[in-house]
N, C-alpha and C positions, 0 to 999 in steps of 0.2 A: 730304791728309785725315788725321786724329786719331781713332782709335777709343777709348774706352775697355771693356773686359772687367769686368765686376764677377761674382766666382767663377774658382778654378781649378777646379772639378772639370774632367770631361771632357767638359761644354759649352761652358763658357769655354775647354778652352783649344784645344778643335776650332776653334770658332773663331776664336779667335786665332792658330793659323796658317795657318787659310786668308786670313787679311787679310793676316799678314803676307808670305806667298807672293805675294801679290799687291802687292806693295808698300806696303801703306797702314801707320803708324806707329802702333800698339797697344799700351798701357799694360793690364796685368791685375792687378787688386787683387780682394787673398786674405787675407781678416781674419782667417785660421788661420794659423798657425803653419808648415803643410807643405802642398804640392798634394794635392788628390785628391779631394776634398768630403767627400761621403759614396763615393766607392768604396771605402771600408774597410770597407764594409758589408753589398757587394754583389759579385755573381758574372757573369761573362763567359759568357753563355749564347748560344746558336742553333749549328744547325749550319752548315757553309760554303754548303749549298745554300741554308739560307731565310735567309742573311742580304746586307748590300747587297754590291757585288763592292765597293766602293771598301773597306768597314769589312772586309770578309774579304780583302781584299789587306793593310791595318793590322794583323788579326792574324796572317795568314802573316809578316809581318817580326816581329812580336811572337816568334812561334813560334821561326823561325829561329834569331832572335838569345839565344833561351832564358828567354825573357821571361815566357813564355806558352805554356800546354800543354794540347792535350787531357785531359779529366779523365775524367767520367764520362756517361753517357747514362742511367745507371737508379738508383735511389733509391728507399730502406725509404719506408714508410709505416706510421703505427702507430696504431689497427688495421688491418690488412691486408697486399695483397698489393704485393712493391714495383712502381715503375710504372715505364715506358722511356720517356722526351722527347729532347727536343734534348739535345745535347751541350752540357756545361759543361767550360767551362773554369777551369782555376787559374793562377796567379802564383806561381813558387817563390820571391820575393820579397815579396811581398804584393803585391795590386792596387795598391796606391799607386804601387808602382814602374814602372804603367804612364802612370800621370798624370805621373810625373817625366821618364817618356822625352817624351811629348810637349812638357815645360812647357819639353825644353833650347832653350835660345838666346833665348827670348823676355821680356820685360820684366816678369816678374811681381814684385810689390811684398810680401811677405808681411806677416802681422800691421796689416794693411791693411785697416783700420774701413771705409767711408765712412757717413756722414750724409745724404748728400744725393746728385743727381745732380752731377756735376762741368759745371761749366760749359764747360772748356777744353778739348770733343771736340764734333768733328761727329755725332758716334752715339755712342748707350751701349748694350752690350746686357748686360743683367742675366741671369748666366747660376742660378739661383740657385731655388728653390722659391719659388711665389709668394706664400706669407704672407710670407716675406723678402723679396721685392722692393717689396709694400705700404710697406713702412719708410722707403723712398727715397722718398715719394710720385712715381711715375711716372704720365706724361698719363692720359688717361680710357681708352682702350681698350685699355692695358694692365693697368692696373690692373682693369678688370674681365676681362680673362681670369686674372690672377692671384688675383682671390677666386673664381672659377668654380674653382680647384683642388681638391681632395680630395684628403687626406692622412692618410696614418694613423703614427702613433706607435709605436719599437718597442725595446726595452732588449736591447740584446746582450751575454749574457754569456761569457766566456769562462773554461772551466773547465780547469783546468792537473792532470791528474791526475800520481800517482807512478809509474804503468805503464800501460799500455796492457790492458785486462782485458774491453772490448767485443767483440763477431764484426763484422769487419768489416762497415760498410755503405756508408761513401761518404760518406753526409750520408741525412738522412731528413723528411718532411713528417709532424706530429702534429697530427693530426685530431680535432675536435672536445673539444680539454683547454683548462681555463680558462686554462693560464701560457703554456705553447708554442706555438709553428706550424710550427718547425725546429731541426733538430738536424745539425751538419756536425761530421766527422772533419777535423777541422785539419791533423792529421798526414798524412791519407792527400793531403787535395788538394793541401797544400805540396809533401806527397815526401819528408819528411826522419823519418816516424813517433814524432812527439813525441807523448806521450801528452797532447793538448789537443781540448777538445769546444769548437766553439762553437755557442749555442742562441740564438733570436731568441724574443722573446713576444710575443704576441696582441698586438695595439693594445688592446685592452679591459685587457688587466695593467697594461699601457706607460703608460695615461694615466692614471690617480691616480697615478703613482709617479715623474712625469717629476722633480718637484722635489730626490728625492732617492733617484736610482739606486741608489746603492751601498746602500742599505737590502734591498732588492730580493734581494741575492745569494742569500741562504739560500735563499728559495723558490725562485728559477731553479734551483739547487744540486740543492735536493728533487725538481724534478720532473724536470731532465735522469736523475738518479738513479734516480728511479722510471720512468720512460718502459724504459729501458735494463735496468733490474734491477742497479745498482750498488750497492757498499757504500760505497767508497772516499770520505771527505767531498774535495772538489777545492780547488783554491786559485780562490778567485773573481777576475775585475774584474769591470765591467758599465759599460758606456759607453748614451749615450743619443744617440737619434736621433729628435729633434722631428719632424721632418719627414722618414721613412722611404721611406714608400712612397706613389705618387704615385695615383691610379685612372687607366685608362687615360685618353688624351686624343687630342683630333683631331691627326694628325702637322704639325710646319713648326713653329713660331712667333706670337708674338703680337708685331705693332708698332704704333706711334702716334708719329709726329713723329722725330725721332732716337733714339727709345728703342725696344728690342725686349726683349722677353722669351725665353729658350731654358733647354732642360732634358728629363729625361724624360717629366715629364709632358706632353708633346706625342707620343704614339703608347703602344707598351707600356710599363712602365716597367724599362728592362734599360739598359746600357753604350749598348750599340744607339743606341737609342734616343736618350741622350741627345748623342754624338756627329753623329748625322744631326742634330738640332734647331739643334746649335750650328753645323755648318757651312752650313746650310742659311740661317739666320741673319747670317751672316759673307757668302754667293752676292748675298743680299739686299740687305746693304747695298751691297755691292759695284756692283748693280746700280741700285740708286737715283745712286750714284756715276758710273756710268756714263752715267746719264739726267739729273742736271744739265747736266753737260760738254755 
């Protein structure tokens, strides 16, 4: 049996090694440059208690190996009071570097377009947000659970100050402002106290301005700035993420014929999440696999 994976984030390549544990032979093409998707964008959340034991055994070895750390459970809010959730986690590496631990050994292809579905797999699972999976035109009932998605848009900037001149907070939730919706201390979640903010904005700023981010900077700049009470102007990037955040979705997967769909938006949209979708995914074919034979 031939699989193919299209996406490494960390659906794609969940499942890809649970196929390949299984012995089935799996090709994963990554039209990026590096593994990771969008986790360069997002955060390792739940505590060990409410998350699955198989994914809290992944980051106990995460942990271990130094990979992956407890970070914080409570977070500013602005206005107000801060609030206590799950535990978050951080990568003193960056999250990517958790996509890279998963991707060792397996056949990923980077810089890796496709056009179409490949012909030369028994199964393709598109691990990937479903306005991108549309593109490949897949069967009919995939592609209608892929425009069934809802996604929102979101410009993250990163601001690079000369010192560090905030009260510590962690990271923080900004509530009802027209640029913001988040604000993280870079330095603190890394560990290494670099004076770096990163700020995430509204879908509603995100989307007139998807065409050309880096326009953008000054006013993410302004309002990190004003949120915080800074003077310091920062050094900006701002990177763009069409497809950010997913609304929630029913958990498992979407398939039709050889073709499945996986990602977060099949339950909340967190790591989590989209880990369970891809392996669950991967269980799946496995077992249509098994139900030929």
């Amino acid at each position: 049996m031939k699989v193919v994976v299209v996406g490494a984030g960390i659906a794609g390549l969940a499942c890809a090694r649970e196929l390949t544990a299984a012995g089935v032979t799996v090709r994963v093409h990554e039209r990026g440059r590096v593994v990771g998707g969008r986790l360069a964008s997002k955060r390792l959340d739940g505590r060990y208690a409410d998350i699955d034991p198989a994914f809290a055994r992944l980051a106990g070895q995460w942990r271990t190996r130094g990979l992956a750390r407890p970070w914080t459970d409570t977070l500013a809010v602005f206005p107000g009071e801060p609030t206590t959730g799950p535990m978050r986690w951080a990568a003193p590496g960056g999250l990517r570097s958790l996509a890279t631990d998963l991707a060792e050994g397996l056949d990923v292809r980077l810089n890796s377009e496709l056009t179409a579905l490949p012909e030369d797999a028994d199964a393709v699972v598109l691990a990937m947000p479903g306005p991108q999976a549309l593109r490949l035109d897949p069967p009919a009932a995939v592609a209608e659970a892929a425009r069934a998605q809802v996604w929102e848009p979101v410009l993250a900037a990163v601001c690079t100050y000369g010192r560090r001149s905030w009260p510590q907070l962690h990271g923080a939730f900004v509530n009802d402002h027209p640029v913001l919706a988040t604000i993280f201390d870079d330095g603190d979640r890394r560990g290494d106290d670099a004076p770096v903010l990163v700020a995430h904005s509204t879908g509603g700023f995100a989307r007139p301005r998807l065409a050309d981010p880096a326009a953008a900077a000054g006013e993410l700049a302004a309002a990190v700035n004003e949120v915080l009470a800074l003077t310091e102007q920062p050094e900006v990037r701002v990177h763009r993420w069409t497809y950010a955040q997913p609304a929630p979705g029913a958990p498992g997967f979407a398939a039709d014929g050889r073709v499945w769909l996986a990602g977060d938006a099949f339950g909340r949209p967190r790591v989590q999440t989209a880990w369970l979708s891809g392996r669950a995914a991967a269980r799946a074919v496995l077992a249509g696999q098994s139900t030929e034979r």
